[in-house]
KEROKE-446931 format. One line per field, with one value per residue: residue number from 1; residue in three letters; x, y, z of N, C-alpha, C in turn. Coordinates in steps of 0.001 Angstrom, whole numbers. Layout:
N
num <- c(NUM  ...)
residuo <- c(ALA  ...)
n.x <- c(X  ...)
n.y <- c(Y  ...)
n.z <- c(Z  ...)
ca.x <- c(X  ...)
ca.y <- c(Y  ...)
ca.z <- c(Z  ...)
c.x <- c(X  ...)
c.y <- c(Y  ...)
c.z <- c(Z  ...)
//
This chain:
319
num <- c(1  2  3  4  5  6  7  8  9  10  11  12  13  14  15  16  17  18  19  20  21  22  23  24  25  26  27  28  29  30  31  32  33  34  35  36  37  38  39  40  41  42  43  44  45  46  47  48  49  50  51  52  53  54  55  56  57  58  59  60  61  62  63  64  65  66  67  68  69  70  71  72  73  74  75  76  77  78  79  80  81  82  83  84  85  86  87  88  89  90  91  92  93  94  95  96  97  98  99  100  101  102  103  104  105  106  107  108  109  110  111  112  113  114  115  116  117  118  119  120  121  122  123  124  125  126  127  128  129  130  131  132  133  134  135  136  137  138  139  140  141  142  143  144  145  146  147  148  149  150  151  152  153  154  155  156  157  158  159  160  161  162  163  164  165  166  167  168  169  170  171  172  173  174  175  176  177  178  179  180  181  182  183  184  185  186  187  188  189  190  191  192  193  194  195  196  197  198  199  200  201  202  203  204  205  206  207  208  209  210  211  212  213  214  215  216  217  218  219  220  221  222  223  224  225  226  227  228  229  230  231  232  233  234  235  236  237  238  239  240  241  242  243  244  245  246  247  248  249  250  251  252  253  254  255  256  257  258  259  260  261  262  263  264  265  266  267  268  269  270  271  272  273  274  275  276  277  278  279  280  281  282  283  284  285  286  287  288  289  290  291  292  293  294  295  296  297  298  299  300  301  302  303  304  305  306  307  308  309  310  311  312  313  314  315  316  317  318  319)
residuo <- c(UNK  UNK  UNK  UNK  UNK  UNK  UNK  UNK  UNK  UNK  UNK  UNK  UNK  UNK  UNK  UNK  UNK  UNK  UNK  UNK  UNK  UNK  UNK  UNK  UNK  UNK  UNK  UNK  UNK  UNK  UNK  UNK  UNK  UNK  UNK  UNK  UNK  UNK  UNK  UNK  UNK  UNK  UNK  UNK  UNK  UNK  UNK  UNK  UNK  UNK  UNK  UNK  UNK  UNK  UNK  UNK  UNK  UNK  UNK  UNK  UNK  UNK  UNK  UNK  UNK  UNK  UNK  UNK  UNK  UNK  UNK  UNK  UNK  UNK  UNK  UNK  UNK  UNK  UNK  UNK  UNK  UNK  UNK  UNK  UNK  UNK  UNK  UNK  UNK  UNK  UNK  UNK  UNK  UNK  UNK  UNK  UNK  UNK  UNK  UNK  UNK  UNK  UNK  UNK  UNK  UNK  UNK  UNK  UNK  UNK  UNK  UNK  UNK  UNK  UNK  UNK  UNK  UNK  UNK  UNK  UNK  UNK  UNK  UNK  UNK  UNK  UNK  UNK  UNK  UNK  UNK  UNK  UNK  UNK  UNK  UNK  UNK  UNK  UNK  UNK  UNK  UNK  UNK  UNK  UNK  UNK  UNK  UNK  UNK  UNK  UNK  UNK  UNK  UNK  UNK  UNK  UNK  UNK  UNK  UNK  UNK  UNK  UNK  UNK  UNK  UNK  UNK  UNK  UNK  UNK  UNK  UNK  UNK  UNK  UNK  UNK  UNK  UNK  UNK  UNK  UNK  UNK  UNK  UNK  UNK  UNK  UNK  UNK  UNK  UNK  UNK  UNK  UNK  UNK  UNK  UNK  UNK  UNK  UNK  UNK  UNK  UNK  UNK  UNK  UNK  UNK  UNK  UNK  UNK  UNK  UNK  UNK  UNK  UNK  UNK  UNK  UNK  UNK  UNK  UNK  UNK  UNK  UNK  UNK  UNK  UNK  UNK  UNK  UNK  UNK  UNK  UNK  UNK  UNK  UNK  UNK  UNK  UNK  UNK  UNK  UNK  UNK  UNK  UNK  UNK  UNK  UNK  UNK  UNK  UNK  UNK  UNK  UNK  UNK  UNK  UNK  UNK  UNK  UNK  UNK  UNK  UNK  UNK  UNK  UNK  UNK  UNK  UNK  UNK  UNK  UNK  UNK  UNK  UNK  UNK  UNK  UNK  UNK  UNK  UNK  UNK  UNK  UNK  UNK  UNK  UNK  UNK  UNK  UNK  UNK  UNK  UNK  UNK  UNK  UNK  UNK  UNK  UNK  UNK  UNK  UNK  UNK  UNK  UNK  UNK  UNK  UNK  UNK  UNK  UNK  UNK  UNK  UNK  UNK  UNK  UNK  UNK  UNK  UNK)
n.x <- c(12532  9895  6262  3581  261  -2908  -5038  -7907  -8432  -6843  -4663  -1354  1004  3722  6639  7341  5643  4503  4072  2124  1117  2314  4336  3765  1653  2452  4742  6916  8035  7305  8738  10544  9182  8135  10256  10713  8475  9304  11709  10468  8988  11593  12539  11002  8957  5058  2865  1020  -198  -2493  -4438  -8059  -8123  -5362  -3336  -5453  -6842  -4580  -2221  -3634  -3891  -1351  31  -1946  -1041  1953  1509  279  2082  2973  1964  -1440  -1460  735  939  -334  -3000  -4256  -6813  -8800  -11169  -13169  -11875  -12295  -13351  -14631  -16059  -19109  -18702  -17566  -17495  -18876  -21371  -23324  -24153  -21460  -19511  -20228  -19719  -16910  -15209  -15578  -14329  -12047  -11003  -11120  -8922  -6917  -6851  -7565  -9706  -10590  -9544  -7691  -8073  -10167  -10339  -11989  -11298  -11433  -13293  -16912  -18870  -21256  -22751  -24978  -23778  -24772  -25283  -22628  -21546  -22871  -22849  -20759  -19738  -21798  -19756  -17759  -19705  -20008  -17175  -15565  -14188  -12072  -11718  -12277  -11398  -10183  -9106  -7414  -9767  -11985  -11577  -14602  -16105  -14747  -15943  -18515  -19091  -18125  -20108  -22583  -21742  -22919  -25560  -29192  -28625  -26190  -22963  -20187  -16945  -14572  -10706  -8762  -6626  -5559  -3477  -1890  1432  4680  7453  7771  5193  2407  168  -1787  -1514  -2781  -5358  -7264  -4862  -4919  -7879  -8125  -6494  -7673  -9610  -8683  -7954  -5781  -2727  -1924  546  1395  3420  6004  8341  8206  7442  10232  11874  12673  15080  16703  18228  17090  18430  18578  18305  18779  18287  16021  17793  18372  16498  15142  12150  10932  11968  10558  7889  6260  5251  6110  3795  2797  4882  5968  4859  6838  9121  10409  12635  13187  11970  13664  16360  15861  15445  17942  19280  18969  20687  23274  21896  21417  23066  25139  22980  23984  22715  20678  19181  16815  16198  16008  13978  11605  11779  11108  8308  7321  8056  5683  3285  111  1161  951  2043  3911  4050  5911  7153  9118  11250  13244  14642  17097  16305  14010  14777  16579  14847  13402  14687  14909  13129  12052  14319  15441  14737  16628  15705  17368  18008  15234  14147  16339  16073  13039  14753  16039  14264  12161  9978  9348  7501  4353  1031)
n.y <- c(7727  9377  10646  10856  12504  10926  11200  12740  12258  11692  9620  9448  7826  5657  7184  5063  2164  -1533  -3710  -6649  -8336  -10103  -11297  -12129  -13613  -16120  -16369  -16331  -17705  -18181  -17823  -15985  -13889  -13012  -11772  -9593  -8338  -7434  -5930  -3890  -2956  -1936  -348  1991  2049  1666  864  -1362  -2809  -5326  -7256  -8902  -11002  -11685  -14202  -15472  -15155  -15995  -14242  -12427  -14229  -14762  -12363  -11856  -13644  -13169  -10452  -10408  -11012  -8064  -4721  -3666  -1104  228  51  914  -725  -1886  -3614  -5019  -5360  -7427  -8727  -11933  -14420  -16721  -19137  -17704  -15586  -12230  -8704  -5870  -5927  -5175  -7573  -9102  -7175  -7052  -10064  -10510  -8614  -9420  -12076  -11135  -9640  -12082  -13908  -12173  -11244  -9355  -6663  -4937  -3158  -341  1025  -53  -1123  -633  -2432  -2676  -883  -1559  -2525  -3783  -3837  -874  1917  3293  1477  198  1708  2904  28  -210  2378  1436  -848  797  2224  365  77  -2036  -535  1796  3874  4343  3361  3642  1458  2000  3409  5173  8576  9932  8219  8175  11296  10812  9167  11001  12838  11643  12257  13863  15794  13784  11065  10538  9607  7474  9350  8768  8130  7927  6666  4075  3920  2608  3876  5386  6194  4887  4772  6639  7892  8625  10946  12996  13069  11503  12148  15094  15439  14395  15774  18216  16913  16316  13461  11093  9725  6401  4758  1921  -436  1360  1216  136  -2994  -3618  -3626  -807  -965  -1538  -4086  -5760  -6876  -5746  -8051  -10356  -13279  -12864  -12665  -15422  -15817  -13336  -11411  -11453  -14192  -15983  -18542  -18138  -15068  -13511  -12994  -10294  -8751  -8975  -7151  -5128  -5954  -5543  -4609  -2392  -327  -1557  -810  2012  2005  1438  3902  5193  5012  6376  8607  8613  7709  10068  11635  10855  8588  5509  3060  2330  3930  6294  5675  5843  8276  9550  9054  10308  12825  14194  16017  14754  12057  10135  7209  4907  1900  -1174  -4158  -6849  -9344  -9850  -9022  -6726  -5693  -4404  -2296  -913  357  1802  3774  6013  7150  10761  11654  14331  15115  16621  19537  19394  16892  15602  16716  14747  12502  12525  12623  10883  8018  9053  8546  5861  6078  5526  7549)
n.z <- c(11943  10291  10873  9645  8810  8824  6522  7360  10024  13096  13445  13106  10874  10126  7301  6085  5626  6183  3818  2695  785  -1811  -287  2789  1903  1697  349  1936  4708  8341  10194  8833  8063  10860  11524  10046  10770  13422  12436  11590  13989  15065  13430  13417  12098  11826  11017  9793  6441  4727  3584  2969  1026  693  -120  442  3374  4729  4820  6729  8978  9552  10104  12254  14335  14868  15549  17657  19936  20200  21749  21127  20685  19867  17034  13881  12023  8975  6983  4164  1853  -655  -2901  -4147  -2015  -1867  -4376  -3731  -2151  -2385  -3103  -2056  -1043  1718  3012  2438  3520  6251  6913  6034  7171  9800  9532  8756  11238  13158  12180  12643  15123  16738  18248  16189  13765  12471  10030  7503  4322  1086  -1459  -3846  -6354  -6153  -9024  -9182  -6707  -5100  -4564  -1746  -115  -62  1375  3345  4912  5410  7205  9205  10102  11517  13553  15006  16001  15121  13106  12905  11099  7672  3732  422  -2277  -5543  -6514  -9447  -9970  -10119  -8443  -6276  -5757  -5699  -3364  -1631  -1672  -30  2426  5564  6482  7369  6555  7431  5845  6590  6515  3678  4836  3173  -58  -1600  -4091  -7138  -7096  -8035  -9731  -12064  -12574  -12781  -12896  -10653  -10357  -11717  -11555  -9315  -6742  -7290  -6316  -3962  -2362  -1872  -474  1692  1893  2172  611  532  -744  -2972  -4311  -4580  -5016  -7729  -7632  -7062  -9171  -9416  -7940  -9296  -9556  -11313  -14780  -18117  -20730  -19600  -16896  -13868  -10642  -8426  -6007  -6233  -6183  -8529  -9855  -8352  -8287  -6654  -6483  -8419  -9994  -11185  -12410  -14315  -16462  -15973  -16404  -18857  -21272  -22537  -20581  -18436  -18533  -19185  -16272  -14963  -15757  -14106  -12640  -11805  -11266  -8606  -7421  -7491  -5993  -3775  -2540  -2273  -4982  -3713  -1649  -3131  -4847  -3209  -1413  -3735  -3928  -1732  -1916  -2393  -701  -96  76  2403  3721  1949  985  1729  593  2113  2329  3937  7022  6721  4278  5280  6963  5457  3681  5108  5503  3688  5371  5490  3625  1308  -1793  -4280  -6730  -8802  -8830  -9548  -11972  -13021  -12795  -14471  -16713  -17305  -17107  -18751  -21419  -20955  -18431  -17427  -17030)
ca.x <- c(11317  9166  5431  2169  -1311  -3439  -6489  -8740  -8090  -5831  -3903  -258  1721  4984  6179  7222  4920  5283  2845  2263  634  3128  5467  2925  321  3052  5596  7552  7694  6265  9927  11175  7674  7918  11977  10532  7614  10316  12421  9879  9150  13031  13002  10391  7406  3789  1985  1085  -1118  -2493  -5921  -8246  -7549  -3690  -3374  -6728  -6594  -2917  -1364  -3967  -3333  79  195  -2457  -135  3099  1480  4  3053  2934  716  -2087  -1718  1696  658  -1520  -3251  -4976  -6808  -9232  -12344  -13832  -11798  -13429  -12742  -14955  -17157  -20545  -17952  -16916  -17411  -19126  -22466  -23492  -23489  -20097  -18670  -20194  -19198  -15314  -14667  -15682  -13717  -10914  -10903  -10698  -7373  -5585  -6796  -7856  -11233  -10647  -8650  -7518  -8638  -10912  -10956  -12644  -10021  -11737  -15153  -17985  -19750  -22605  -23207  -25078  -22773  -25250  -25420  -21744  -21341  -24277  -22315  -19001  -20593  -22190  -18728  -17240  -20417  -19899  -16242  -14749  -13028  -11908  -11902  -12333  -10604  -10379  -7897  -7836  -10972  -11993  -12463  -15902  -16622  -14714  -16676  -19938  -19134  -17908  -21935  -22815  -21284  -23581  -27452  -29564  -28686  -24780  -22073  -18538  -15793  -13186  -9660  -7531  -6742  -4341  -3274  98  1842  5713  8698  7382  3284  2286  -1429  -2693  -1305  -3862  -7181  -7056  -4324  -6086  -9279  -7836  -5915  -9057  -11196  -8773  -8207  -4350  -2560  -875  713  1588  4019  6609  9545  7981  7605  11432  12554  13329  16123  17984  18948  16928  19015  18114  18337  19533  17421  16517  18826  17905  15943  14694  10491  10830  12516  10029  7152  4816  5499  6139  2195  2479  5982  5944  4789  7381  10568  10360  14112  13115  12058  15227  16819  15443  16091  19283  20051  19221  21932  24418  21781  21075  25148  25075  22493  23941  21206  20287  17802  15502  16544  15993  12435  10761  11933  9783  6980  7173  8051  4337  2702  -866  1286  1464  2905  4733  3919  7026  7035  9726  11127  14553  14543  17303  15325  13153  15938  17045  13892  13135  16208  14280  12253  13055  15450  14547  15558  16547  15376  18225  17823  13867  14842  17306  15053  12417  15420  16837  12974  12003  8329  8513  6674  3065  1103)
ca.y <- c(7610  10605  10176  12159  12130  10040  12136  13963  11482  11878  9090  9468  6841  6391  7437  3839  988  -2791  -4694  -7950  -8875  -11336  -11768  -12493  -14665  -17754  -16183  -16120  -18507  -17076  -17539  -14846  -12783  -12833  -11162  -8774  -7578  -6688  -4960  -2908  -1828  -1360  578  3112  1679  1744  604  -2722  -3033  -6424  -7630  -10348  -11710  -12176  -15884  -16138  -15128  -16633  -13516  -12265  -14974  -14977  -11042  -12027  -14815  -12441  -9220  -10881  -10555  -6366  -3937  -3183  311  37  -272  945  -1900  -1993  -4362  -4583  -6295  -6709  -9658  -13462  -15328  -17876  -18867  -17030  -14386  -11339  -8047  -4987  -5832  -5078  -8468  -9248  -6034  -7578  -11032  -10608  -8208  -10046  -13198  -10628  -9649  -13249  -13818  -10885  -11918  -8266  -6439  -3730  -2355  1015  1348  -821  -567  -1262  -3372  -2202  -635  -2803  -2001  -4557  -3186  402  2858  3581  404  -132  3150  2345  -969  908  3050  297  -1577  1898  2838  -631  -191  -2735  -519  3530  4443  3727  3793  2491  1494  1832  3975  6445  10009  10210  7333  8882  12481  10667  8538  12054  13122  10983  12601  15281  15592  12696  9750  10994  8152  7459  9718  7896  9072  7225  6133  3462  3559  2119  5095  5524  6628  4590  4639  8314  8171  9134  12775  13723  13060  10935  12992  16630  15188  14269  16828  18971  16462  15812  11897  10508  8517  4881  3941  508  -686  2361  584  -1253  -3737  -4258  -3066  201  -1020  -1716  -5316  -6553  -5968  -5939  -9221  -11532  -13344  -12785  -13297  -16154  -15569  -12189  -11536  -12082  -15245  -16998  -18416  -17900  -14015  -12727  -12664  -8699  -8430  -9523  -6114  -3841  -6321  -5150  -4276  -761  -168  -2136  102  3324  2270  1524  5252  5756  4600  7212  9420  7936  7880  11638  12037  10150  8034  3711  3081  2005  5216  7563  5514  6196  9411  10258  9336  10870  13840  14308  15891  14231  11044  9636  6484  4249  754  -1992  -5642  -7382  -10834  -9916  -7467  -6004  -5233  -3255  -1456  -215  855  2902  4922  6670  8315  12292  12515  15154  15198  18040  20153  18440  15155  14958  16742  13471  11237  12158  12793  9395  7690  9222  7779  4355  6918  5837  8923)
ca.z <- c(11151  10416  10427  8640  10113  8114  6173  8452  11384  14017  12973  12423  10289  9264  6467  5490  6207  5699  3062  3075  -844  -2098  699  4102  2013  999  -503  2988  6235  9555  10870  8118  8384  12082  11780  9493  11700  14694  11953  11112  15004  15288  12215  13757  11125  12772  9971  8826  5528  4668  2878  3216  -344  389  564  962  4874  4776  5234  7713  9764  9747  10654  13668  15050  14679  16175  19396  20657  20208  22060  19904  20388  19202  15899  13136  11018  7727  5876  2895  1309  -2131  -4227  -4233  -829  -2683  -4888  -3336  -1069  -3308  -3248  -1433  -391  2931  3454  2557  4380  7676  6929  5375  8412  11402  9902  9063  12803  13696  11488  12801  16183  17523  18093  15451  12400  12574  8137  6904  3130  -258  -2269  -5813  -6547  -6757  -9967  -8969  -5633  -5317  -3256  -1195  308  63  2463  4688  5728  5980  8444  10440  10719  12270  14506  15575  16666  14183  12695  13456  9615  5607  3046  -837  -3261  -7030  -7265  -10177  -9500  -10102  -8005  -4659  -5349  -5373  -2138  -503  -1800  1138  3770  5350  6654  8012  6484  6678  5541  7245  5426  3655  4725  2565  -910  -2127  -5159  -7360  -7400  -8700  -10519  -13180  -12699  -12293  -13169  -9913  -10403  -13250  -11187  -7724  -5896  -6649  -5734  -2250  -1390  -1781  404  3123  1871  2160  -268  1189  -2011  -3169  -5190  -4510  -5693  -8798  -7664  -6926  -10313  -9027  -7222  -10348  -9722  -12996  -15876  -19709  -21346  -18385  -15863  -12759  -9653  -7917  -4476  -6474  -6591  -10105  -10008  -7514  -9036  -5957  -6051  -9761  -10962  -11514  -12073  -15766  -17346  -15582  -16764  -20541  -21598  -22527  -18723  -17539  -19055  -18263  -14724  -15160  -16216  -12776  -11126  -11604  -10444  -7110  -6728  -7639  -5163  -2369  -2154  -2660  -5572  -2658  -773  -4199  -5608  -2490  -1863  -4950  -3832  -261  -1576  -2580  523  -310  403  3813  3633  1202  1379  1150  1256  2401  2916  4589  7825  6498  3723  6165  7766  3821  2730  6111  5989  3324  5327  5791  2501  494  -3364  -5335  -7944  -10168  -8906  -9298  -12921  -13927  -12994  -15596  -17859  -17183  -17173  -20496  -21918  -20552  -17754  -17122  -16938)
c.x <- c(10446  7669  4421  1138  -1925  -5195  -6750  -8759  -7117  -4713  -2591  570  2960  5165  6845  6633  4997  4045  2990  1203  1287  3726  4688  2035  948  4009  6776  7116  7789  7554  10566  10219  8156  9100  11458  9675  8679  11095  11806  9232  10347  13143  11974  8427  6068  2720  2138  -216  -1525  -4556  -6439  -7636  -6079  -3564  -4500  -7514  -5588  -2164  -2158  -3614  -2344  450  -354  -1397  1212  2677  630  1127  3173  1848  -83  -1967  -816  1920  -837  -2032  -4562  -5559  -7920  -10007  -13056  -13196  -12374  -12348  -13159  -15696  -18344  -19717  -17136  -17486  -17710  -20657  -22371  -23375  -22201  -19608  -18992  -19019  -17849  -14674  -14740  -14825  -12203  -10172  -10410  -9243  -6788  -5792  -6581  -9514  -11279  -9739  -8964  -8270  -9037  -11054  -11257  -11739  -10204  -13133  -15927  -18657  -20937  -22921  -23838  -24197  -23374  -25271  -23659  -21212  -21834  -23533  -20770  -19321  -20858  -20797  -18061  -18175  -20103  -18488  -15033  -13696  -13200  -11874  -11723  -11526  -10691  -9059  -8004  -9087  -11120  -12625  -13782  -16546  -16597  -15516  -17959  -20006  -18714  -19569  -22684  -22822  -21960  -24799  -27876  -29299  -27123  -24153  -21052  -18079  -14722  -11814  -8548  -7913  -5274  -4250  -1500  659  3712  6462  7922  5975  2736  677  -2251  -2544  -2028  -5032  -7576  -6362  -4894  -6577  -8994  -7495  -6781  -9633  -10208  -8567  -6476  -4345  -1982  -796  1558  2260  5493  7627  9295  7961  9017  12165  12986  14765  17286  18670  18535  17579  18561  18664  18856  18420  17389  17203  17756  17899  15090  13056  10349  11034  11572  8412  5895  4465  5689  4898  2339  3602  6385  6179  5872  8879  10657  11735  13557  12953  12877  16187  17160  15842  17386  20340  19773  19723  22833  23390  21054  22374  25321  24430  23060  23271  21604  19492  16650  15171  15038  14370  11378  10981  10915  8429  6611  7580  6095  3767  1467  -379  1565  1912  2933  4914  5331  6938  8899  9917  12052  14520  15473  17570  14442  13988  16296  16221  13533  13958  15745  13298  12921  13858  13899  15526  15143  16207  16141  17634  15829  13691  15309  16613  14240  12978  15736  15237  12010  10334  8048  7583  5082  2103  -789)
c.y <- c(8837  10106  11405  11624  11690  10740  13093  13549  11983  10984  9142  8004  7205  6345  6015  2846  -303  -3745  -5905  -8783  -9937  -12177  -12698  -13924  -15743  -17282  -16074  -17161  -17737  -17019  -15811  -13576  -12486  -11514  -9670  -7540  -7034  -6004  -3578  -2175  -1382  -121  2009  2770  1356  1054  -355  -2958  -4513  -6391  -9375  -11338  -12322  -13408  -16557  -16152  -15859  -15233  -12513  -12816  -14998  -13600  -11391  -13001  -13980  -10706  -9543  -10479  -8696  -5884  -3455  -1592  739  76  182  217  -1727  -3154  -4253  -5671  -5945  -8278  -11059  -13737  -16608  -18045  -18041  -15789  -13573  -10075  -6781  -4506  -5699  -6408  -8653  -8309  -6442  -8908  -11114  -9571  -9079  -11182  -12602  -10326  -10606  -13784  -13479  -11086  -10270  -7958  -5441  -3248  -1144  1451  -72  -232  -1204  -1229  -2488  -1675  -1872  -2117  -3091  -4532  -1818  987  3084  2877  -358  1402  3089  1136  -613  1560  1949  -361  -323  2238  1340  -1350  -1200  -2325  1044  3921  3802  4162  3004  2153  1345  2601  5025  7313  9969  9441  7964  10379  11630  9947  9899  13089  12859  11469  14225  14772  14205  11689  9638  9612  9012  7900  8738  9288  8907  6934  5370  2981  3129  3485  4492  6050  6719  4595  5433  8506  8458  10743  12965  13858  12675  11983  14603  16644  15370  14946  17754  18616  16001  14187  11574  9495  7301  4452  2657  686  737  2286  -374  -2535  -4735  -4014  -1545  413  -1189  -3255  -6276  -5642  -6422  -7302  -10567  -11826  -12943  -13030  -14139  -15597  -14342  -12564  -12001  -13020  -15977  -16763  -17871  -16037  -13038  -12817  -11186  -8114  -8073  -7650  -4862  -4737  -6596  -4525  -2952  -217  -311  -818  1578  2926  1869  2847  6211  6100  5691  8840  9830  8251  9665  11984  11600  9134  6069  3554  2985  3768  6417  7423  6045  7633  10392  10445  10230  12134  14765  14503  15240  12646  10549  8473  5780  2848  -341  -2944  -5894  -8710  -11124  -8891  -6620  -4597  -3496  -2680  -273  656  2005  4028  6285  8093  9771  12582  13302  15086  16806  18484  19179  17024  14967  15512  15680  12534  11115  12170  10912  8613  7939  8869  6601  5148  6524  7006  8845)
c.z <- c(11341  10124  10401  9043  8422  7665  7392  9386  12211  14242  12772  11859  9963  8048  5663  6127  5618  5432  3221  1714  -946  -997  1806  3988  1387  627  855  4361  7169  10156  9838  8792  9888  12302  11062  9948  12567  14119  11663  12637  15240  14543  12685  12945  12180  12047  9215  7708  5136  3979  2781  2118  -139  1038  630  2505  5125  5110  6614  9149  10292  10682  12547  14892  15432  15589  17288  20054  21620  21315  20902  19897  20039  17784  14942  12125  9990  6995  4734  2683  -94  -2867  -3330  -2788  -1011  -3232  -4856  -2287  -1839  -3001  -2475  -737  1358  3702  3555  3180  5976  8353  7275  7105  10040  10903  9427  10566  13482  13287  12319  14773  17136  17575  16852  14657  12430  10941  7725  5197  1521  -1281  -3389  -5390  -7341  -7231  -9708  -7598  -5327  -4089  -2412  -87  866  1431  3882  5941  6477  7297  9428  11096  11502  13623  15394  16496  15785  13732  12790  12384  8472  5145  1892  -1387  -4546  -7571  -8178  -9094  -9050  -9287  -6269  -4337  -5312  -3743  -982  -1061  -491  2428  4011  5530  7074  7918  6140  7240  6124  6063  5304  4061  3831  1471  -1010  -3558  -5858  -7395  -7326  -9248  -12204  -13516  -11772  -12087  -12360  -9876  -10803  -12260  -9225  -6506  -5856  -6111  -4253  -1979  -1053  -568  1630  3177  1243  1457  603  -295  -1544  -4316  -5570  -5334  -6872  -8665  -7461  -8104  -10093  -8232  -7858  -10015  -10866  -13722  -17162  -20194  -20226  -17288  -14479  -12080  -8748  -6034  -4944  -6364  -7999  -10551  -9404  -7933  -8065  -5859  -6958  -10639  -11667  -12225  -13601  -16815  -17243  -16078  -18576  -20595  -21532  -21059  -17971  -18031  -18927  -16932  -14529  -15531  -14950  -11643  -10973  -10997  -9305  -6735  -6686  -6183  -3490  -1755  -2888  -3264  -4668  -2164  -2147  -4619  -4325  -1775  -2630  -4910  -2265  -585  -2312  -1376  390  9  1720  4130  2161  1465  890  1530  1507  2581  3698  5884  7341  5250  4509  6584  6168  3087  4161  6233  5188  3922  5803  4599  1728  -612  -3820  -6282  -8931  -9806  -9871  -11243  -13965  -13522  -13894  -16465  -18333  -17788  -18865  -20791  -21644  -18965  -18020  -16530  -16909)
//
């Protein structure tokens, strides 16, 4: 496993880390989850991502119960605040950033998260305020650094406004956004920005969601046990299993085999070869799952290969 220092921190991660969205918060029993965590220290992985939202603190939980075991220093852990926990508990007020963390903390069943970060931008919160509390949870030890996911441009240069002179805000180091084969759109604006300011990607969704692996095929259903097939786990899944897409990734296969490489191997690959990226988030529900998707790290693709991929890929390309 090869690992990349994490923004302007001192941080290093590897360069595959193990999400926990679908899989952690129900979509998996703590006996599987648990096999999957130890695959992923076998496998060299350091880095566990996870958010309050998943499950509802269901996959927090589950992580906290499963990484007692570990040394905490063994491990670098992530989680995230911003969508509804309930009715009156949503978004990025200073309140809620006190609140959602200290009963994240309690979940995960440590004193502190290595990245604390803001799920979505709160457009009914002022940044100012949403920064201010960020800060406090760091001066306070909670948590050793920020980070967002999904934010516009213009939103992360005004929150790096902040930083600087008397009333200076915690730097973010991180962004997570979907990034992909098939869903490019952080190239254009997000990834410049950062590489400029010093702020690392952790993408999500590397492998489509599991359609990068080429086991959905055009007109035929899923395989049973697949994400797509299981109803607690295919919410997102929907828009990326359009025949034309199946399709396109299906013209990938011969040049993954060309390359030497395992669709898993080849999709993430792609995104790691982006230095602005430092890890590559993957869920799992199998360890040797995690073992498949880690092997990834270190290949490098070629001029041709990286070439026949957009040849193969074509305009179903989000951009």
């Amino acid at each position: 496993m090869n690992f990349r220092k994490l923004g302007s921190s001192g941080i290093e991660v590897s360069e595959v880390s193990l999400g926990s969205w679908l899989t952690y918060s129900g979509g998996v029993e703590r006996e599987q989850a648990s096999a999957c965590v130890k695959a992923a220290f076998d496998a060299g992985i350091n880095f566990i991502d996870t958010a309050n939202v998943y499950g509802r603190g269901a996959s927090e939980t589950l992580l906290g119960e499963v990484l007692s075991g570990y040394e905490r220093s063994d491990y670098v852990l992530a989680t995230k605040v911003y969508f509804e926990m309930s009715p009156t508990d949503r978004g990025l007020s200073a309140a809620q950033i006190h609140k959602q963390i200290d009963a994240s903390l309690q979940r995960l069943q440590t004193d502190y998260v290595d990245l604390y970060q803001c799920h979505r931008y709160d457009e009914k919160t002022p940044l100012e305020e949403t920064m201010g509390a960020l800060t406090e949870v760091v001066q306070a030890g909670k948590a050793r650094h920020i980070g967002f996911s999904e934010w516009p441009a213009e939103k992360i240069e005004e929150s790096l406004a902040r930083v600087g002179g008397s009333q200076s805000k915690e730097r973010f180091i991180s962004s997570q956004p979907q990034y992909s084969m098939l869903w490019r759109s952080p190239e254009k604006e997000v990834i410049p920005l950062c590489e400029r300011e010093g702020i690392s990607q952790i993408v999500w969704s590397p492998l489509g969601q599991g359609v990068l692996t080429g086991k959905y095929l055009p007109g035929t259903q899923p395989p049973a046990g697949s994400r797509a097939a299981s109803d607690s786990m295919n919410t997102f899944i929907g828009q990326l299993m359009d025949d034309r897409v199946l399709e396109a990734v299906q013209r990938l296969l011969p040049v993954a085999e060309q390359a030497g490489l395992t669709m898993p191997q080849m999709a993430l690959a792609w995104v790691l070869r982006q230095p602005n990226v430092a890890s590559a988030i993957v869920g799992a529900s199998r360890p040797e799952q995690v073992h498949a998707n880690a092997s990834a790290s270190g290949v490098t693709l070629s001029a041709d290969t990286l070439a026949a991929i957009d040849e193969a890929l074509g305009d179903v390309v989000v951009r």
